[in-house]
C-alpha positions as CSV (number, residue, x, y, z in Angstrom):
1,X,5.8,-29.3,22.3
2,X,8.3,-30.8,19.4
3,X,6.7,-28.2,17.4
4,X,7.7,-25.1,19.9
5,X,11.6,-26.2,20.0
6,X,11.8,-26.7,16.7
7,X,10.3,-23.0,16.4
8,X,13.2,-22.1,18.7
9,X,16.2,-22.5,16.1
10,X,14.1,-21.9,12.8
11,X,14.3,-18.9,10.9
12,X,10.5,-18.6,10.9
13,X,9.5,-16.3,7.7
14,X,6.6,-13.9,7.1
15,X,6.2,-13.9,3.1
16,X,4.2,-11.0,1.4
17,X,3.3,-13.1,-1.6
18,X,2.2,-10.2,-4.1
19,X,1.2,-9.9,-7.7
20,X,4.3,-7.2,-8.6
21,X,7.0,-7.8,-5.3
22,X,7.5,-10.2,-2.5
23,X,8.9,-9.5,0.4
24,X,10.6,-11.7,3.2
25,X,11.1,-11.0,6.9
26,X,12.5,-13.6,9.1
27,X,11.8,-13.5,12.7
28,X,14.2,-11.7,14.9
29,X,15.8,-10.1,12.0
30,X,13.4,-8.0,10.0
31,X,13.0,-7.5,6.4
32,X,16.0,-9.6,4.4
33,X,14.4,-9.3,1.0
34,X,12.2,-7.0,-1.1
35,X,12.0,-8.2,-4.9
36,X,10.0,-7.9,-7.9
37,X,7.6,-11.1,-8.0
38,X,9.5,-12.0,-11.6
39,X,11.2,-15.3,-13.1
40,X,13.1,-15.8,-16.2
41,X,12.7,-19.2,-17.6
42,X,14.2,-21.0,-20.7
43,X,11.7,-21.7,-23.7
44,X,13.0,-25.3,-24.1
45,X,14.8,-26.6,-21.0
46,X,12.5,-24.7,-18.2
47,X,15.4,-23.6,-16.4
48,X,15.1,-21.3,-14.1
49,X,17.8,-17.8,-15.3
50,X,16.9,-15.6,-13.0
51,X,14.5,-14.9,-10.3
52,X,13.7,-11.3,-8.6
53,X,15.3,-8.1,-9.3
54,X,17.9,-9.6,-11.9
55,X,14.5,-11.6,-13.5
56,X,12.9,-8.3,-13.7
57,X,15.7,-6.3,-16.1
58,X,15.4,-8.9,-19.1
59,X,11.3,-8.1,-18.9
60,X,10.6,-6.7,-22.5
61,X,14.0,-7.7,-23.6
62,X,14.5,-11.0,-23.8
63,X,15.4,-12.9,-26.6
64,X,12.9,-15.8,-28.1
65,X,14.0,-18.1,-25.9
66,X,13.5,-16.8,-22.6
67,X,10.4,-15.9,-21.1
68,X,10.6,-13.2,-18.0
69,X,7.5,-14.1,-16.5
70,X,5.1,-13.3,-13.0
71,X,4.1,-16.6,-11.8
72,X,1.2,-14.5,-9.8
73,X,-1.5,-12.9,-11.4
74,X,-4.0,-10.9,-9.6
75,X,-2.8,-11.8,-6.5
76,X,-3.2,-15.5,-6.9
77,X,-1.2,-18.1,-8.7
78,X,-0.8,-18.9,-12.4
79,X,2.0,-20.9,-12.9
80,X,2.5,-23.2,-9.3
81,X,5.9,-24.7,-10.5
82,X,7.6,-21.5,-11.3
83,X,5.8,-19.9,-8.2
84,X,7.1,-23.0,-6.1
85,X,10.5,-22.6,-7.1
86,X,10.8,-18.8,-6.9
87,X,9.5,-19.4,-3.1
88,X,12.5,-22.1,-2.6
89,X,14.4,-19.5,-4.0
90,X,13.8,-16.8,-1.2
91,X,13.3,-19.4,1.7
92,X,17.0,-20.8,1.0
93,X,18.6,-17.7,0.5
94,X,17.2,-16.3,4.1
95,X,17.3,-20.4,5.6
96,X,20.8,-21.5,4.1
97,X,23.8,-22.0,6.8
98,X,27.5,-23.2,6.5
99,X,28.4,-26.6,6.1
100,X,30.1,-26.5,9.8
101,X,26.7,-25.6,11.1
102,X,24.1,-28.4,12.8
103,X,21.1,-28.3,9.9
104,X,18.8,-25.6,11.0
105,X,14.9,-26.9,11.0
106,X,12.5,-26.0,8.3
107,X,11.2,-22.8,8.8
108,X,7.3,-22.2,9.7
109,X,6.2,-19.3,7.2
110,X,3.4,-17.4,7.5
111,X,1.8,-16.0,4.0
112,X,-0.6,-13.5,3.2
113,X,-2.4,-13.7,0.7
114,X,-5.8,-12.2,-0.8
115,X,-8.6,-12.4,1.3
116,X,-11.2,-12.9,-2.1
117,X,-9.0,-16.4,-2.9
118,X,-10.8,-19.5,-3.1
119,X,-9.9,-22.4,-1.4
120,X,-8.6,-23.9,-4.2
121,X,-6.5,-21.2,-4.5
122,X,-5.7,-20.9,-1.1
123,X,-4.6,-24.5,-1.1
124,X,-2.2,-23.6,-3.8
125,X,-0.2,-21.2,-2.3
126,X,-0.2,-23.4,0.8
127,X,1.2,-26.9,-1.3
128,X,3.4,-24.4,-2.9
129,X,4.9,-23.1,0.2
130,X,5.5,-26.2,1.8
131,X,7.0,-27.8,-1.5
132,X,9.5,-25.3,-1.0
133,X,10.5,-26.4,2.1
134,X,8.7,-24.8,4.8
135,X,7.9,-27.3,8.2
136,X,4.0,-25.5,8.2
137,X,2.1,-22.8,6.6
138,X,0.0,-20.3,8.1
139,X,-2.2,-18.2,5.8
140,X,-3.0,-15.0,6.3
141,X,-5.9,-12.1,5.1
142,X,-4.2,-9.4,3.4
143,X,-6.1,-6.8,4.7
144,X,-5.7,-8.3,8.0
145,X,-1.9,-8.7,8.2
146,X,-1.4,-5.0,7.0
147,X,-3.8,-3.9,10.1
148,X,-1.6,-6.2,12.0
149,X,1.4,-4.4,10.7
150,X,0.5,-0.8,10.4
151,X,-0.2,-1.2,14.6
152,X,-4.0,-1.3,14.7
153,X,-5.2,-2.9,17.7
154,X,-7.2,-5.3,15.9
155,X,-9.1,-7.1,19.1
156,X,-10.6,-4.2,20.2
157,X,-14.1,-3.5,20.7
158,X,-13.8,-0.8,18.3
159,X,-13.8,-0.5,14.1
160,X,-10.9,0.3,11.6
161,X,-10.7,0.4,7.9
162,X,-7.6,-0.8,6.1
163,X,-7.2,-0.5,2.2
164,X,-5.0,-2.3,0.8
165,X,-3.8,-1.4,-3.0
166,X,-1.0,-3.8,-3.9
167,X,0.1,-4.7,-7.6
168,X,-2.7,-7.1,-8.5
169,X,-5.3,-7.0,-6.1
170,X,-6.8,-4.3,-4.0
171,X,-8.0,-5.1,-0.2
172,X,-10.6,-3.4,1.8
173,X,-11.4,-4.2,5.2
174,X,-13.2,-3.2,8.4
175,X,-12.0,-4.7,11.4
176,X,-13.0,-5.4,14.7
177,X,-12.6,-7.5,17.5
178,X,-9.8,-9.5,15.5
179,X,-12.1,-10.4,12.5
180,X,-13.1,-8.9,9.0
181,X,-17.0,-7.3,9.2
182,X,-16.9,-6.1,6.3
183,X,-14.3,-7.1,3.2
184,X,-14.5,-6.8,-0.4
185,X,-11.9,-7.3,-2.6
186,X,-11.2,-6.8,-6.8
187,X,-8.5,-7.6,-9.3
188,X,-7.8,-3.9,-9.7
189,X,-4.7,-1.8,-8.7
190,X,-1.0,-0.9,-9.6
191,X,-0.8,-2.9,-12.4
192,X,-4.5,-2.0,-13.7
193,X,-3.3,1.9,-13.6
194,X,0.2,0.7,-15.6
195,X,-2.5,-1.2,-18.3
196,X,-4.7,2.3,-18.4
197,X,-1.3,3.8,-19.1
198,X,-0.3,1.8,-22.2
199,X,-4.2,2.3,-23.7
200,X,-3.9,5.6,-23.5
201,X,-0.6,5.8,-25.8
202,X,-2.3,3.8,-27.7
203,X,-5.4,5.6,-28.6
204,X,-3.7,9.2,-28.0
205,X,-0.3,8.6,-29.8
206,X,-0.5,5.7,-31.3
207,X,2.0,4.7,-29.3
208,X,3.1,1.3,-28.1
209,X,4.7,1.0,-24.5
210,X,6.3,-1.5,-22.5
211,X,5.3,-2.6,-18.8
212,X,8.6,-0.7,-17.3
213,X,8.3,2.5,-19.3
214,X,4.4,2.6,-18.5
215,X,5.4,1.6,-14.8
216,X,8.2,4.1,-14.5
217,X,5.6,7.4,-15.8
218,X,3.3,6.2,-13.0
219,X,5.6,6.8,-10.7
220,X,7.5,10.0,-11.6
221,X,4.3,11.7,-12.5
222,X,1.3,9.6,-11.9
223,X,-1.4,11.3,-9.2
224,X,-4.8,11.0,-8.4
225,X,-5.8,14.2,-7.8
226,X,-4.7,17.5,-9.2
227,X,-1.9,19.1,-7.2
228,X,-3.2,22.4,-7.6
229,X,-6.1,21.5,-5.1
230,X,-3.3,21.4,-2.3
231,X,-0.3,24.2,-2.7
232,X,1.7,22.2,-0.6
233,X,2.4,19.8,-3.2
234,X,2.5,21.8,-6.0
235,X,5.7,22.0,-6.0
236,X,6.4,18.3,-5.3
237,X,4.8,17.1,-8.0
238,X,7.1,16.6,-11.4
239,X,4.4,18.3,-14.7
240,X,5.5,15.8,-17.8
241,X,7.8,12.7,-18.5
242,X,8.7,11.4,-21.7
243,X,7.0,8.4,-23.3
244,X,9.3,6.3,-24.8
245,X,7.6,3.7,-26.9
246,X,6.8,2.6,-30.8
247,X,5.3,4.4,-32.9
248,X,2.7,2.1,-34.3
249,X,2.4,4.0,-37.3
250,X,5.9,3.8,-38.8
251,X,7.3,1.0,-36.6
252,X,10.2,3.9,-35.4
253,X,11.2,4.5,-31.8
254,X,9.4,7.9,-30.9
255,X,9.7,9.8,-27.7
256,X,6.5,12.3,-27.1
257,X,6.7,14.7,-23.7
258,X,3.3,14.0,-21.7
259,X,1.6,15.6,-19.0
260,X,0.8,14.6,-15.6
261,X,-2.8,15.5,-16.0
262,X,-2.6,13.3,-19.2
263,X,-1.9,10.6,-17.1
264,X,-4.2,11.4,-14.3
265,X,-7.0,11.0,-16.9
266,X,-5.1,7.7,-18.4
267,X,-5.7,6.2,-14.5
268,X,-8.9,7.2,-13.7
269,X,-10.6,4.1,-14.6
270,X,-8.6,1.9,-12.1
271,X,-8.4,4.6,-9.8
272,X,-12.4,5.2,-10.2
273,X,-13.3,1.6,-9.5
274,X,-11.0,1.5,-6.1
275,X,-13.2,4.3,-4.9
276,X,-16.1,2.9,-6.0
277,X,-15.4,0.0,-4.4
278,X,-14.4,1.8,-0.7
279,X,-17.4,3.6,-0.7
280,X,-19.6,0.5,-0.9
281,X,-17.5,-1.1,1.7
282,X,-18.5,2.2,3.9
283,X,-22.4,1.8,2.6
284,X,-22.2,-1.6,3.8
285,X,-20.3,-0.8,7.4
286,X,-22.5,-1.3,10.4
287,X,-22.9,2.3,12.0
288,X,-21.7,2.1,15.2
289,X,-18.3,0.7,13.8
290,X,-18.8,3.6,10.7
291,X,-18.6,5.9,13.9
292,X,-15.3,4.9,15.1
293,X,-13.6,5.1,11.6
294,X,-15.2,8.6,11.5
295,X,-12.9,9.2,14.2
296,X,-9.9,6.7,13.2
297,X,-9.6,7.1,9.7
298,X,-9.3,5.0,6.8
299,X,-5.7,3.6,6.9
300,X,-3.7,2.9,3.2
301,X,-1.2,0.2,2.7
302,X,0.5,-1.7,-0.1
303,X,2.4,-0.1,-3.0
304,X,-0.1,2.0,-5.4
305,X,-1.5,3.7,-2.2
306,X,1.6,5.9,-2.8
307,X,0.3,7.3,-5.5
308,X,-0.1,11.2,-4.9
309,X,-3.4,12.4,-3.9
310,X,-5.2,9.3,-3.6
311,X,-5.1,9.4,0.1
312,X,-6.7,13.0,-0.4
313,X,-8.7,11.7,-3.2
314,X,-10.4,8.9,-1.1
315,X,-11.0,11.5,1.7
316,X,-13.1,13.5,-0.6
317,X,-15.5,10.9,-1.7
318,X,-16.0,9.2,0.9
319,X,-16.0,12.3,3.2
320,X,-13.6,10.0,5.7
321,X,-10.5,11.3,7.0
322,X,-7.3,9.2,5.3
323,X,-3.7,8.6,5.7
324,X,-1.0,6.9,4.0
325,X,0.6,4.0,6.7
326,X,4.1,4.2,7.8
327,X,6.6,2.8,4.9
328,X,3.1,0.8,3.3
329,X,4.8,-1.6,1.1
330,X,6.0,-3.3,4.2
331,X,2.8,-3.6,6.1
332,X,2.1,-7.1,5.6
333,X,4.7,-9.1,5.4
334,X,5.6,-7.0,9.3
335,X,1.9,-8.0,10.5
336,X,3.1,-11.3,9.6
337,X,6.4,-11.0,11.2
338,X,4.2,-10.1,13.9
339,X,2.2,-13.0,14.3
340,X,5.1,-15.2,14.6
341,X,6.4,-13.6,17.5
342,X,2.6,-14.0,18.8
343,X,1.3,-18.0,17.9
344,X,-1.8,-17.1,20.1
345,X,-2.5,-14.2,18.0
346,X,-2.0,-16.5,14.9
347,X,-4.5,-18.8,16.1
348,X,-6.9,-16.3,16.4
349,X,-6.5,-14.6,13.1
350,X,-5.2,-17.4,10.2
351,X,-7.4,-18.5,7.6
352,X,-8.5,-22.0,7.7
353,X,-7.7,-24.8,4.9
């Protein structure tokens, strides 16, 4: 009972802990906060510089004394102090009030994470959340809180297939009747295609790139399957960017024009391994729920599933009709947005410690 008021003047929070961003949604309000998962620390003293967006600028251009670092790796937690205090970071700046104001209770938060975490791990992020100052923490299955979020009705009687390719980690689930059938999940996605990205200058230019610069190409001109196999993005598509790295040769800044079929072929290992792995999760999905995603689709979420052409790439293999979910980055942390305005549906759905 206690526990319901105090849920009546919190800000509770739905955190999309990820590998490359979090994002924060506070019930009521919506999404307050969308920032790179990135802290800048001091060498000696440990303080915290920066944390977020401003955090992510000094990456690859700090000095010897500062470390810009992602306390998350894979989706899970390497470093639990500077994870706990980038998490206190974002809980006081959505949970702070004016001095005139009566002190708002902690917040309950609500946290999805990985659904291949141990429980070690899971107890991590948990301790780390509450450290921060949250009253409880609920945690939540990745793949579960983006089916939550991209409006699947989860606790039917009926089968749905949500991937979910985030920064570290990529998600695959079948649901039905409010619980994972089938799930499978690996340490490869948007940062595994930004790693096949610097190789590649590396063995084809001799060319030695940053994180941003390799991060930036995927974006402008990365795709998973060639444009010319659908004339309605031809035109969409940009052909070359310039890599802008060192040359490892001379040690001299060099700038060399590439191709976005050159980097189509520098992704095609982590790309390759995400459909590998979707196509065993569909070789392992009980046929009578494989019959209703033949009719529902495999749904994308997270931030690499924008990547052109891998919807259309995934269709192909697996011979399943796919779409891209409405604005995907924000599909988790809204399913757990959504499961604070429903505590039953929490219940139901949580992991448990």
């Amino acid at each position: 009972m206690l526990n319901r008021l105090l849920g009546l003047f919190s800000h509770d929070i739905g955190i999309d802990l990820g590998t490359a961003n979090t994002v924060v949604l506070v019930r009521g309000k919506g999404i307050v906060i969308r920032e790179p998962s990135v802290v800048a620390i001091h060498k000696k003293t440990k303080d915290i510089l920066a944390i977020g967006t401003e955090a992510k600028r000094m990456v690859g251009k700090t000095p010897a004394n500062i470390l810009a670092i992602r306390p998350l790796r894979g989706g899970v937690i390497s470093d639990f102090e500077i994870t706990e205090q980038m998490l206190r970071f974002f809980i006081n700046k959505v949970h702070q009030t004016p001095s005139r104001i009566p002190k708002i209770p902690r917040p309950r938060v609500v946290i999805g994470i990985p659904s291949g975490v141990t429980e070690v791990e899971r107890r991590a992020v948990s301790d780390a959340a509450l450290s921060a100052g949250a009253r409880e923490v609920h945690l939540l299955e990745e793949p579960m809180a983006a089916a939550i979020g991209a409006g699947l009705p989860i606790e039917e009687p009926q089968g749905f297939m949500i991937v979910d390719i985030g920064g570290g980690t990529t998600e695959i689930a079948v649901i039905s009747l409010g619980g994972i059938v089938v799930g499978k999940s690996i340490r490869v996605a948007g940062d595994a295609m930004d790693r096949n990205i610097i190789d590649y200058a590396k063995k084809h230019f001799n060319l030695l790139l940053g994180e941003r610069t390799a991060e930036r190409i995927k974006i402008e001109i990365g795709s998973a399957f060639p444009p010319e196999a659908d004339s309605s993005s031809e035109e969409d598509t940009p052909r070359e960017a310039l890599l802008c790295g060192r040359d490892l040769a001379a040690g001299l800044p060099r700038e060399i024009p590439v191709s976005a079929v050159e980097i189509r072929e520098a992704i095609t290992p982590a790309v390759s391994q995400i459909v590998r792995t979707i196509k065993d999760a569909v070789e392992e999905t009980p046929p009578e729920l494989l019959a209703d995603i033949m009719k529902s689709g495999i749904i994308l979420a997270g931030g690499a599933s924008q990547l052109r052409g891998i919807d259309r790439l995934i269709a192909q293999e697996t011979e399943i009709p796919t779409t891209v979910a409405d604005d995907p980055m924000t599909c988790v942390v809204r399913g757990a947005g959504k499961v604070l305005e429903e505590l039953d549906l929490l219940k139901r759905v949580e992991v448990g410690m």
